[in-house]
N, C-alpha and C positions, 0 to 999 in steps of 0.2 A: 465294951469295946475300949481297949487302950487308947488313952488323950497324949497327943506331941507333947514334950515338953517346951517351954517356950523359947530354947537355945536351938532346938532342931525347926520349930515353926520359924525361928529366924534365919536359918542357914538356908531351909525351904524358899521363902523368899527370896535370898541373896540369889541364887541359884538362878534365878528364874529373874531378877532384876541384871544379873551380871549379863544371861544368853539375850536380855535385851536391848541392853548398854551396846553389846558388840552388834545391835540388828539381826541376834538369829530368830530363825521362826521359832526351832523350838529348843529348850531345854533340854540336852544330856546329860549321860552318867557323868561325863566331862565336867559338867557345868556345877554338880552335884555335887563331884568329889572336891572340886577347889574350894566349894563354900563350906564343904566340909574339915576342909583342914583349920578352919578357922573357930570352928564349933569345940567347943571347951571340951566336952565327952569323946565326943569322934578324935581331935587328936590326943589325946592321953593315953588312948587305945593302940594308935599309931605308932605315937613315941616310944610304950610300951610295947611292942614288936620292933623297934629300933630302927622305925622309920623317919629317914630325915627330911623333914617337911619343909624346907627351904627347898631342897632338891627336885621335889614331887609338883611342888607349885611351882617352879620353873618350866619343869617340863610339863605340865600339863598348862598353863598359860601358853606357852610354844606351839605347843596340839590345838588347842582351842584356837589361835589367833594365826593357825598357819595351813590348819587342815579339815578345818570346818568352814572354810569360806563361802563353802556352795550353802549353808544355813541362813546365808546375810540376805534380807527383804526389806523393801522402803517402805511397808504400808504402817510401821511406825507403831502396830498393837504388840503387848506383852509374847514374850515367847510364850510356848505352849510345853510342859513339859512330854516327851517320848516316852513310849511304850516301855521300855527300858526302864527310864527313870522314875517309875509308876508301879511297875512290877517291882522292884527292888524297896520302894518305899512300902509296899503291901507285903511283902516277906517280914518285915522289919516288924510290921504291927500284929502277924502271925506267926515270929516268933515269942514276941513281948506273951499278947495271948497265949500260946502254949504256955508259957514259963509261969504265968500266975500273978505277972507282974502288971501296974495298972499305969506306966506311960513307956512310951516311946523318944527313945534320945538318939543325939548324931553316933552315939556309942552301937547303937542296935542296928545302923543302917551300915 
């Protein structure tokens, strides 16, 4: 079984530190891609599709702090991440494993 590399267990984290910064219950794709834009591998991949990452973390800060508001709870524990953003991180480590390769980066998610 393919191991995280330690820049995707850090953005995993972020991800899930950030949806609880803001009080959400849980963790989305949302929450995933913004800490992904900060992930060394994941945006290099971006930049290389010619995506402008000022742009993207704009608007998805916006999304996140304008349209997830029904996510916000007072009971103060860790978000939880969604169904979504579970399934997407479990593709990521069955692609890796298909390809023969032995970790998982924000590049594969």
């Amino acid at each position: 079984m393919p191991s995280f590399s330690r820049s995707l267990e850090e953005s995993l984290h972020r991800a899930i530190a950030g949806a609880s910064a803001r009080k959400h219950e849980y963790a989305t794709l949302e929450h995933l891609l913004l800490s992904l834009l900060e992930d060394q591998d994941a945006s290099a991949v971006m930049r290389a599709c010619g995506v402008d990452l000022d742009v993207i973390r704009q608007a998805v800060e916006n999304y996140i702090d304008n349209e997830l508001s029904s996510l916000i709870v007072e009971t103060g524990e860790d978000a939880k991440p969604t169904a979504g953003f579970q399934r997407v991180i479990q593709r990521a480590v069955i692609h890796v494993q298909s390809s023969g390769r032995e970790e998982v980066t924000g590049a594969n998610v």
